[in-house]
C-alpha positions in Angstrom: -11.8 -45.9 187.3 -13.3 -43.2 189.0 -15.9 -44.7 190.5 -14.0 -47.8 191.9 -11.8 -45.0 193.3 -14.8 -43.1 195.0 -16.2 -46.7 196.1 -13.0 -47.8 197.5 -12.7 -44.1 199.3 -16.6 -44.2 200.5 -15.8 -48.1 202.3 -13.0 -46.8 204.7 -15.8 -44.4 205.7 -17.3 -45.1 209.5 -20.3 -47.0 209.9 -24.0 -45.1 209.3 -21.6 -42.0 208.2 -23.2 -42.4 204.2 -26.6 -43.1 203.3 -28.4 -46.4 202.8 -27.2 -48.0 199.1 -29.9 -47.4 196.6 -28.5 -43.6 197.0 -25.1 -44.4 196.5 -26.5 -46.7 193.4 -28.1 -43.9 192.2 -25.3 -41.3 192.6 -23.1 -43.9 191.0 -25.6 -44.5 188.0 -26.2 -40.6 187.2 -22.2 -40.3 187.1 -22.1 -43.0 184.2 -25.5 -41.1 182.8 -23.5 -38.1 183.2 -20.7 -38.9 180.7 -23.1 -41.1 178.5 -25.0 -38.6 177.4 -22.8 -36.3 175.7 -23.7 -35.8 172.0 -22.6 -38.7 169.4 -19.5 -38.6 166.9 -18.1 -36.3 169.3 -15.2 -36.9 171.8 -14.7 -35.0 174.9 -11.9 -34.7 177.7 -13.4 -37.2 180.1 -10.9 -37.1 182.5 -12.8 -33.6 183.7 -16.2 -35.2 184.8 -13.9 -38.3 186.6 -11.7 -35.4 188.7 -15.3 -34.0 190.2 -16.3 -37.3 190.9 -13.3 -38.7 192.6 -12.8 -35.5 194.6 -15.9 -35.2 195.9 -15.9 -38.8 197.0 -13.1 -37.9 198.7 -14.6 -34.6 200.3 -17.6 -36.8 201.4 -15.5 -39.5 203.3 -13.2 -36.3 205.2 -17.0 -34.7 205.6 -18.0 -38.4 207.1 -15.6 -38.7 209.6 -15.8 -35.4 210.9 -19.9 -35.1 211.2 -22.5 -37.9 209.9 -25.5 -35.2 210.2 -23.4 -32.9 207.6 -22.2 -36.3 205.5 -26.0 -37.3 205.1 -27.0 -33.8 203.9 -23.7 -33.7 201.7 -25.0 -37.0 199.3 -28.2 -35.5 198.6 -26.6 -31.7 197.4 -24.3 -34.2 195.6 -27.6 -35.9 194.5 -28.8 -32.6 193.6 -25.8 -31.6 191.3 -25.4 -34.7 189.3 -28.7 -34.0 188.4 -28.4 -30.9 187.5 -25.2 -31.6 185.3 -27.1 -34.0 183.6 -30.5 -32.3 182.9 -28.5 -28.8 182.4 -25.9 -30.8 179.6 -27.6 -30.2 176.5 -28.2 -26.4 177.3 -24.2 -26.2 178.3 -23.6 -27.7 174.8 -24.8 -24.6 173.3 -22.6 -22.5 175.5 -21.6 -20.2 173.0 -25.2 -18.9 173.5 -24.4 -17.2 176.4 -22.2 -14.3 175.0 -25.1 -13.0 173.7 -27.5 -12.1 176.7 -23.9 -11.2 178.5 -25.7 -8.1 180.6 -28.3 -10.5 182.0 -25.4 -12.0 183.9 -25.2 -8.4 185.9 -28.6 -8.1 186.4 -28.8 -11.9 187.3 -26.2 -10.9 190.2 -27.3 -7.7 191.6 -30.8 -9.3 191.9 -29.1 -12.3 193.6 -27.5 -9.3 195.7 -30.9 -7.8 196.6 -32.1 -10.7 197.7 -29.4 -11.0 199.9 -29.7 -7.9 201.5 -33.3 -8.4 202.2 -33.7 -12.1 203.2 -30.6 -12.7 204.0 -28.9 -14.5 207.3 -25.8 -13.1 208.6 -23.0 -16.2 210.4 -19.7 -14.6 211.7 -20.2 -11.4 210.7 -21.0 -12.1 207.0 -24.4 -11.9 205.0 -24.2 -14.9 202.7 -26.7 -17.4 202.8 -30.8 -17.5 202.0 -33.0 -19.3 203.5 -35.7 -21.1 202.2 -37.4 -23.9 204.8 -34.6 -26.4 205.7 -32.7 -25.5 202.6 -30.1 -22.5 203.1 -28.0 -21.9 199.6 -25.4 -19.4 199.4 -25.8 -17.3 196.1 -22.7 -16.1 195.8 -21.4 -19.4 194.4 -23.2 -18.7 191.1 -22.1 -15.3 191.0 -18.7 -16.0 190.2 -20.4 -17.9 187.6 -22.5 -15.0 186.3 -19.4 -12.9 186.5 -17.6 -15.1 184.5 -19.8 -15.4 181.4 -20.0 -11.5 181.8 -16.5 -10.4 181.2 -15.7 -13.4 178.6 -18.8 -12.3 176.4 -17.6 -8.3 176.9 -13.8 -9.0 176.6 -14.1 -11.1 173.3 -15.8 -8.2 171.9 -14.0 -4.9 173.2 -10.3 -6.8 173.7 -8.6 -5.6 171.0 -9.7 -2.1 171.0 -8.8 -1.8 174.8 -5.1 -3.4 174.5 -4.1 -0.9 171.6 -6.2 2.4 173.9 -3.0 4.2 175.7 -3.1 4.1 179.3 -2.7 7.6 179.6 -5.9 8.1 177.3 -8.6 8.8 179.6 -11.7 8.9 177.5 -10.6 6.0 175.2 -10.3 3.4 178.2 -13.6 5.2 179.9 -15.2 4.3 176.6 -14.5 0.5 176.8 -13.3 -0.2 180.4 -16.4 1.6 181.5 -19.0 -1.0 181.0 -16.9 -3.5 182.3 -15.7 -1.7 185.5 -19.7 -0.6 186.1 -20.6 -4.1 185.4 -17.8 -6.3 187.6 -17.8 -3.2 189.9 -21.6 -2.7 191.6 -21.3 -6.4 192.0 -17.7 -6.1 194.0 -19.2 -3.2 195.8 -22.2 -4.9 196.8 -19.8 -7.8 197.8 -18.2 -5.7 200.2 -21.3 -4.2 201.7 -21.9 -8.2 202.1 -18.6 -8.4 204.2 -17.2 -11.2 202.2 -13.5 -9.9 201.5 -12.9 -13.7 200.3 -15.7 -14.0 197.5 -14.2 -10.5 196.7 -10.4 -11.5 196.5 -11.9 -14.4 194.0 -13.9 -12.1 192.0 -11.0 -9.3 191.6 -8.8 -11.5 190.8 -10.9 -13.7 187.9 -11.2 -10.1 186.8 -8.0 -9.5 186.4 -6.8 -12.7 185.0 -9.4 -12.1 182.1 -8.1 -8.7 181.8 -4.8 -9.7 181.0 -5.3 -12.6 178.9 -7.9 -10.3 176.6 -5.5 -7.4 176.6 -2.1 -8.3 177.6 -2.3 -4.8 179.7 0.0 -5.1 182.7 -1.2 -1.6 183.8 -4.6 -3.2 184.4 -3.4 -6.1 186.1 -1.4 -3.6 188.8 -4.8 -1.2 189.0 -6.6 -4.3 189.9 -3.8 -5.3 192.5 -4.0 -1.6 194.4 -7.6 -1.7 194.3 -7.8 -4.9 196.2 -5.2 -3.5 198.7 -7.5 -0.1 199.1 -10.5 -2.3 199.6 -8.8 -4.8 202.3 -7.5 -1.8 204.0 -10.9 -0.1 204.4 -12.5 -2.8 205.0 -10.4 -3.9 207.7 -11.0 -0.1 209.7 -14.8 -0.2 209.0 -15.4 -4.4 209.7 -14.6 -4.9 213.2 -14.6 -9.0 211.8 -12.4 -8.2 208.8 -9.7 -6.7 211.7 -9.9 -9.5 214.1 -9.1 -11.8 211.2 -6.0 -9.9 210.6 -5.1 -10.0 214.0 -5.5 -14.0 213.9 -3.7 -14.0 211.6 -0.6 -12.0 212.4 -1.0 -13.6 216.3 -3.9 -16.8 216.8 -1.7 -17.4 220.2 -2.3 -14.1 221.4 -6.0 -15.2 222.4 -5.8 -18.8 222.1 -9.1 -19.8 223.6 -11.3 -16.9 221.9 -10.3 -15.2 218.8 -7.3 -17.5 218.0 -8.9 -20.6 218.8 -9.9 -22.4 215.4 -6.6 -20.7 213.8 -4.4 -22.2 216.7 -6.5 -25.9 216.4 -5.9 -25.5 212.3 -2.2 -25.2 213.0 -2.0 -28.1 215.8 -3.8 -30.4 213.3 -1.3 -29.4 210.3 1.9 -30.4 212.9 0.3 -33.2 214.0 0.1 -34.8 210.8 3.6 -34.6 209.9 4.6 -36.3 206.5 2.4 -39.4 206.4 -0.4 -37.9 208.8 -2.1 -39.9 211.7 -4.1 -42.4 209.5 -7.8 -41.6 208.8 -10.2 -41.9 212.3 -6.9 -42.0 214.0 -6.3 -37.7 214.4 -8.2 -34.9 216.2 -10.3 -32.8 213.5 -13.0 -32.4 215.7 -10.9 -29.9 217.8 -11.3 -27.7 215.3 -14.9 -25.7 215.6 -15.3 -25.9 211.3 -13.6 -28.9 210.1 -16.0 -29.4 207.9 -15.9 -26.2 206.0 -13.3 -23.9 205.9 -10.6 -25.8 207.7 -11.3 -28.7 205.8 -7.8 -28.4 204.2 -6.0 -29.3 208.2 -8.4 -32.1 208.8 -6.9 -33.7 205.5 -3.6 -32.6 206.5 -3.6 -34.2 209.8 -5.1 -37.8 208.9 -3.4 -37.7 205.2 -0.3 -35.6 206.0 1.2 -34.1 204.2 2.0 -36.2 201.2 -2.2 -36.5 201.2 -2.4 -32.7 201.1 -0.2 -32.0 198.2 -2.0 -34.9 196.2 -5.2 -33.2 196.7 -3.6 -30.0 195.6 -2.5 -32.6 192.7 -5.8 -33.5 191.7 -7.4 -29.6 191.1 -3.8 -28.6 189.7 -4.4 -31.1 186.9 -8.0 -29.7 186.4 -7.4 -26.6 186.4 -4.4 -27.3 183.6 -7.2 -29.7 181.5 -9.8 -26.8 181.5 -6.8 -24.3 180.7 -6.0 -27.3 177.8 -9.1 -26.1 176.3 -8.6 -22.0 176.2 -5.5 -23.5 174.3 -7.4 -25.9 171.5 -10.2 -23.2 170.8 -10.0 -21.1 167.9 -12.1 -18.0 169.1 -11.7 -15.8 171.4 -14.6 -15.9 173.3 -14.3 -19.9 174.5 -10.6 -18.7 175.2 -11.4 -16.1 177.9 -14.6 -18.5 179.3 -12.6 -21.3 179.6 -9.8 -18.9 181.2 -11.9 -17.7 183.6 -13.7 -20.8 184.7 -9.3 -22.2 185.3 -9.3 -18.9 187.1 -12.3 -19.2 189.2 -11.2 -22.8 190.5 -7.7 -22.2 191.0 -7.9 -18.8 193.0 -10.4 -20.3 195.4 -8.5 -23.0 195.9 -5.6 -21.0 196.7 -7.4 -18.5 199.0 -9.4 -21.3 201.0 -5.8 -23.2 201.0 -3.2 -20.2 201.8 -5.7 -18.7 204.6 -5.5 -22.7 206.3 -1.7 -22.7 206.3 -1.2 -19.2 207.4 -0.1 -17.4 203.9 -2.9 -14.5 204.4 -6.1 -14.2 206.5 -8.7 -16.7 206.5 -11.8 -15.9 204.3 -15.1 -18.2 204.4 -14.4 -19.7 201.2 -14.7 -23.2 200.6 -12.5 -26.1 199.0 -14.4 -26.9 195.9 -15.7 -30.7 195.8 -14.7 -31.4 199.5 -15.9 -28.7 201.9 -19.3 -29.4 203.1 -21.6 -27.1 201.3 -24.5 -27.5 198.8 -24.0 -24.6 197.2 -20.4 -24.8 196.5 -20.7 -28.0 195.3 -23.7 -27.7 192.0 -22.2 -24.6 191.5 -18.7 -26.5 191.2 -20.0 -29.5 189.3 -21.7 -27.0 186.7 -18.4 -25.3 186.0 -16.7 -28.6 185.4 -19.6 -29.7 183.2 -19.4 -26.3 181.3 -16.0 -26.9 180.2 -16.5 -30.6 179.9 -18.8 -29.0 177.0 -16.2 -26.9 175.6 -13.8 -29.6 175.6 -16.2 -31.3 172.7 -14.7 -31.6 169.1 -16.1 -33.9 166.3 -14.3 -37.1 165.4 
């Protein structure tokens, strides 16, 4: 069913927009592969794998309609993922593996980190992506990643010792927070150095989400919240980029042909497509300078309208309450907090990439998982739905 649906979605898409068939064949055959292939006697919640399919269908018809160049390049990362899910799926079957080499996350990300600071390419004020030939990948997408499998492997071990230390005890929380903070911490400071306050906001709050559901420590959870607030504020005085942001945000009419301009187009294209939107090819995306990326959310909004938008919202919502379905069927801790954190990762940066669009917060460079254009995003996506796809797994 989800591939008629991503077929029926990929034929409203204009002519020489996607690739010649034998790629869509393929893409369509390593889908089926995809699911196939998972271990026998064993049943799994399928309905994960057919979410990532239909939604990034559905990413690469809005990706189609706003640029073919960026549609074309968009089925071959999607090429690349499938791939990926599929050669990666027995390795993600042994997941469990992964809590025990849990500091070789870190060091996985601050090398990732180095790398950015030395070959890195800076776009609107940010250092984010690598280069390599033709082929520019954004590491941070499987940082959160690392990050993840960091403080689920740490937590599962250290939890209960942490909920039951008093918050006034300074060298009992310093004894077990301590490794975690260092850990999570160089990699959120080097984030900021990087000037991505959006990856950031993702990362602190994943933290913090993990925290709480390890320790149930509501002092944690409002530490985390100040520090964020500290951070946004300093970075906003020292990034001249982090303040104009704030200042589109607060105003985009104040400068509605400079600063303003893709925040005022964002908000034009949201009005304009009302309840039941424009009808797709029918609306103005184009207006807006990265339809394709960040503002990806108003070019749905204004050829879907509304009604289109909140199913889209829908569609993760349900994913991220399947993948939260399987923190609640596990019996250890440890595939509790992973699977926590992957619902956690998903749903804050859909909210972030989402609320900055409609005008909740500032905008931050983060994309909509599955439908923004970006190669990146999307294997480092379609691995975390295959990872819990392999958690789901019980024996029948």
């Amino acid at each position: 069913m989800a591939l008629a649906i991503a077929a029926l979605a990929l034929s409203f898409a204009p002519p020489k927009t996607i690739g010649p068939p034998w790629l869509l064949a393929v893409l369509a055959l390593l889908s089926i592969i995809w699911v196939a292939a998972q271990p026998r006697a064993t049943m799994r919640d399928d309905a994960l794998p057919a979410f990532a399919i239909v939604l990034s269908a559905f990413g690469l018809l809005v990706v189609a309609r706003i640029s073919p160049e960026l549609a074309h390049r968009q089925q071959y990362w999607l090429l690349i993922s499938l791939l990926l899910a599929v050669g990666l799926g027995p390795a993600l079957t042994n997941f469990r593996r992964l809590a025990a080499i849990k500091y070789l996350w870190v060091l996985l990300s601050l090398v990732l980190f180095a790398l950015l600071l030395k070959f890195g390419q800076e776009v609107n004020g940010a250092r984010l992506w690598i280069r390599i030939g033709a082929i520019q990948y954004e590491p941070v997408e499987l940082i959160k990643l690392f990050i993840v499998f960091f403080l689920a492997a740490y937590l599962a071990e250290t939890a209960d010792v942490i909920a039951h230390a008093r918050p006034w005890s300074i060298r009992a929380n310093l004894k077990y927070l301590g490794p975690l903070i260092l850990g999570w911490g160089l990699s959120m400071a080097i984030l900021v150095l990087q000037r991505d306050i959006g990856m950031a906001a993702l990362l602190l709050a994943t933290f913090a989400v993990l925290l709480y559901a390890g320790t149930r420590r509501i002092d944690l959870l409002a530490g985390s919240f100040v520090l964020f607030v500290g951070v946004a504020f300093w970075a906003m005085h020292h990034y001249s980029y982090v303040g104009t942001r704030i200042a589109v945000w607060r105003n985009p009419f104040a400068d509605p042909l400079g600063a303003g301009y893709q925040a005022s187009q964002g908000y034009y294209s949201l009005a304009a497509g009302g309840l039941f939107g424009t009808g797709y090819r029918l609306g103005h995306p184009g207006f807006i300078p990265a339809a394709a990326t960040d503002y990806v959310y108003a070019a749905i909004s204004e050829e879907f309208g509304l009604i289109g938008a909140l199913i889209v919202l829908g569609l993760f919502l349900l994913l991220v309450l399947r993948i939260l379905a399987i923190a609640e069927s596990q019996p250890d801790l440890y595939t509790k907090l992973l699977a926590i954190g992957l619902a956690a990762t998903m749903a804050f940066q859909v909210f972030i990439i989402v609320g900055g669009v409609i005008g909740l917060f500032p905008l931050t460079g983060i994309t909509l998982p599955f439908i923004s254009y970006g190669g990146s995003s999307l294997v480092a996506n379609f691995l975390l739905v295959g990872l819990a796809w392999s958690m789901s797994s019980r024996r029948v």
